[in-house]
N, C-alpha and C positions, 0 to 999 in steps of 0.2 A: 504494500500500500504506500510508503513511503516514496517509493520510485513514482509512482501517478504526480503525486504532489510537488515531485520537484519541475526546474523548469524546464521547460516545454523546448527539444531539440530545435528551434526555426532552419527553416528550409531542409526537413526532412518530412515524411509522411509517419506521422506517426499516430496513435491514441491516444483520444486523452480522458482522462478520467474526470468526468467534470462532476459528478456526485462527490467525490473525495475532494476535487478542491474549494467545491462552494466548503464542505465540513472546516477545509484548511482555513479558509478564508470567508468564516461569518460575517464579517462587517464590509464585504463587498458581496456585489452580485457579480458570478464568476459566467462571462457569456460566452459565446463561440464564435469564432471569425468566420462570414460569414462570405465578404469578396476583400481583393486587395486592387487597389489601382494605382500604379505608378507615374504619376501623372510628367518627373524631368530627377535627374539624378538629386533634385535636393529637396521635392514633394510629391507625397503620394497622401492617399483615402484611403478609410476600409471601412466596412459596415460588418457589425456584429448582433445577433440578436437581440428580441429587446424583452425585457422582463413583464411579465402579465402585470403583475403592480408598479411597475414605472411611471412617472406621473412628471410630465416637464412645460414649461411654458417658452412658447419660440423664444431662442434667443440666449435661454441659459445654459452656462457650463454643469461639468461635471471632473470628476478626478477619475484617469484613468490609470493602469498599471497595469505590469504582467502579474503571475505568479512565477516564486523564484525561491531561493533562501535568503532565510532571515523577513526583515521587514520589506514589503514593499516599496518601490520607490514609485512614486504615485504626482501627477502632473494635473493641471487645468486643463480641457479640452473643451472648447465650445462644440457646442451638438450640432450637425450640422443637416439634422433632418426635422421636417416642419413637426408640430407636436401630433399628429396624427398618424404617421409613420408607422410604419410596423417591423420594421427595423432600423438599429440606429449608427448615422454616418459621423464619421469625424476627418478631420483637414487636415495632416501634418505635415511639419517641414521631416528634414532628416538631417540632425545633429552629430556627425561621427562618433566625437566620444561625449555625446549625451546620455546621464546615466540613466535615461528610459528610451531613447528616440532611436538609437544605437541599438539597442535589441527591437523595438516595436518596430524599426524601418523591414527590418525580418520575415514579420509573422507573415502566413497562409491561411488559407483557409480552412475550418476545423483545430485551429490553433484556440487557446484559451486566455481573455483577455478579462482583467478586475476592471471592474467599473464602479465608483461611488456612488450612493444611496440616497445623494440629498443633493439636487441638482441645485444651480442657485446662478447671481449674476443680475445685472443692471440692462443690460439688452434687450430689453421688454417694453413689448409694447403700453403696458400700465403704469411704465414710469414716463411714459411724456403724457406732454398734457396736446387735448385736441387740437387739428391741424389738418393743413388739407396736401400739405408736398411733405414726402418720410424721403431723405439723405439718409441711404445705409455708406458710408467708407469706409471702405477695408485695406488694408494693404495684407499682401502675402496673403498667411493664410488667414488673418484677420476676415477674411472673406468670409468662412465657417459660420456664424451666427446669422449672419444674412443669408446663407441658403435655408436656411429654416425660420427667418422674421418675413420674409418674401415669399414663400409658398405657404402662410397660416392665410386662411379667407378672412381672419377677422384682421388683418392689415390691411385689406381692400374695402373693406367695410369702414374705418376709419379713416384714408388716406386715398385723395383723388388721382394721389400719381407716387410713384414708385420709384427711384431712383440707386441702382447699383452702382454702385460707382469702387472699383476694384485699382488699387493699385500696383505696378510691379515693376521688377528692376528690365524684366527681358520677356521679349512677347511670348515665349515657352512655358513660363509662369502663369499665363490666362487660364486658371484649372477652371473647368464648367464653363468656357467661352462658348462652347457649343448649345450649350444647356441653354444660356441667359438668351441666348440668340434665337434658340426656337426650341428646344425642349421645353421650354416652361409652359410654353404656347399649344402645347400638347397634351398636357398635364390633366387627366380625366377630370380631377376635382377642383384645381384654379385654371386651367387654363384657358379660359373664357373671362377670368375673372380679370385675370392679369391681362389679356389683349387692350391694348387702348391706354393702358394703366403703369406697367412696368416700363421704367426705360433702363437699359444698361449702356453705362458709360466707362471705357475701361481708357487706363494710362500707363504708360512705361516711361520710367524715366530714362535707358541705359541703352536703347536701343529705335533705332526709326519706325516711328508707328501714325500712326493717324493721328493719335490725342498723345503728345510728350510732354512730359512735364509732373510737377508734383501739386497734390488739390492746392495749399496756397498761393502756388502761382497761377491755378487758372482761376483761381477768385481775383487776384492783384490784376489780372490782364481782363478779367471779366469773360475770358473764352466760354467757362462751364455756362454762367449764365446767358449768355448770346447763345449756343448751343441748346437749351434747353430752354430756352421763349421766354426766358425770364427780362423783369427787371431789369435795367444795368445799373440801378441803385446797390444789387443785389439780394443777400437775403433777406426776408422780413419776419421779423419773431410776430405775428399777429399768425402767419399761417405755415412757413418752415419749422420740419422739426426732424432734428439728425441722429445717425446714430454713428458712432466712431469705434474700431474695434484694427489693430494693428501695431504698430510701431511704435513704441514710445514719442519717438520726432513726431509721427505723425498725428496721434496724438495731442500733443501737446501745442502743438501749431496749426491746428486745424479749431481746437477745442479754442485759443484764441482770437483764432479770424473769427470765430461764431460768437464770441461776445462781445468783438468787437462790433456787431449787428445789432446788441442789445439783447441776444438769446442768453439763456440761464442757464447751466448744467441741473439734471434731474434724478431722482433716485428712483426707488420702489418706496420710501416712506414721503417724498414730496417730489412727482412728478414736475418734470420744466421741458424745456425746449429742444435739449440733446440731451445723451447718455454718453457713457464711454466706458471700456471696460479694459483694464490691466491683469487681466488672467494670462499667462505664458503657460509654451512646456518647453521642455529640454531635454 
């Protein structure tokens, strides 16, 4: 029974004993990998099942980990599947000698992956207050919260237009460029919803693309907004309302241009105008 419990060979085919290790490990739900996509040698997704009593609202993280010896080394992962999903996605980079990302970059499918019990996080839609334009920015995989705040129908039910807006260093990095492009548009339960409603805006800063550049230079130059039929006052905290999940720089400079607007950052205990969330893994 011990051999079950320990960690899981990556990139062999193996068994795993998943009754033995939920026992190993009561205070995670122990799921099963379920696909892997490699999306460029420094980001890949996977989706692993999802627990019958799992309960998340778009937007929120959760802690992920393998099982191994000793403790867990266990990380933030934004969820990256809407909250109705029936299995759940996550967005990683791949850190060499990350002490989880480095083995997670590994796993296959039928492999065994811990997942935290108490999802949580500011990327909710009930921490802004009503509005009629939703700014999700992301950079990297910052993306991640936004493929699941953007496919919930009660974001379309709240917000008259949709904005992805995705940042990256090199166009190989556009992970779900395909998706935002016309899969969503597909999508049996929003994809009617989102026609007309979602716009995807994507940037590279490192490489020749269409839209170059980093969000606060296309606010200083005014491109996003001429782009997107706005204002060239730009944004207006009466009906703009963002959401920012990436980079620290980004972050942090973006979360300024937005009050420099007069917008307020927002919580789950007093809803405002933008969110932001500093959840990392490694």
């Amino acid at each position: 029974m011990q051999e079950a419990t320990g960690p899981p060979k990556f990139g062999m085919q193996m068994t795993v004993d998943f009754d033995a290790l939920q026992q190993a490990y009561p205070a995670f739900f122990v799921e099963k990998v379920l696909s892997v996509h490699h999306w460029t040698d420094r980001l890949f997704s996977f989706t692993i099942t999802r627990p019958a009593s799992f309960r998340f609202r778009s937007g929120e993280f959760v802690m992920i980990g393998l099982p191994g010896e000793g403790k867990p080394v266990m990380r933030a992962y934004s969820i990256a599947s809407p909250n109705w999903a029936e299995e759940i996605e996550f967005f990683s980079i791949k850190v060499p000698d990350g002490p989880l990302t480095s083995r997670l970059q590994k796993i296959q499918a039928g492999d065994a992956v811990l997942m935290g019990r108490k999802p949580t996080g500011t990327l909710v839609l009930d921490a802004l207050k009503p509005g009629r334009r939703l700014f999700l920015f992301g950079t990297g995989t910052g993306l991640a919260p936004f493929l699941s705040v953007a496919r919930d129908p009660d974001a379309y039910e709240r917000f008259d237009q949709i904005i992805v807006a995705h940042g990256v260093r090199e166009v190989a990095e556009l992970a779900y460029r395909d998706f935002w492009t016309s899969g969503v548009f597909e999508d049996e339960l929003i994809g009617e919803l989102a026609t007309g409603k979602l716009v995807y805006y994507p940037c590279v800063t490192r490489e020749p693309f269409e839209r170059q550049g980093r969000f606060p230079d296309l606010f200083k130059s005014g491109q996003l907004f001429h782009e997107l039929g706005m204002p060239d006052s730009g944004f207006d905290p009466a009906v703009d309302r963002a959401m920012l999940c990436g980079s620290m720089a980004m972050i942090k400079d973006v979360a300024a241009a937005l009050e420099s607007y007069g917008m307020k950052e927002g919580s789950n205990a007093e809803p405002g105008d933008f969110v932001l969330e500093r959840a990392f893994v490694g």
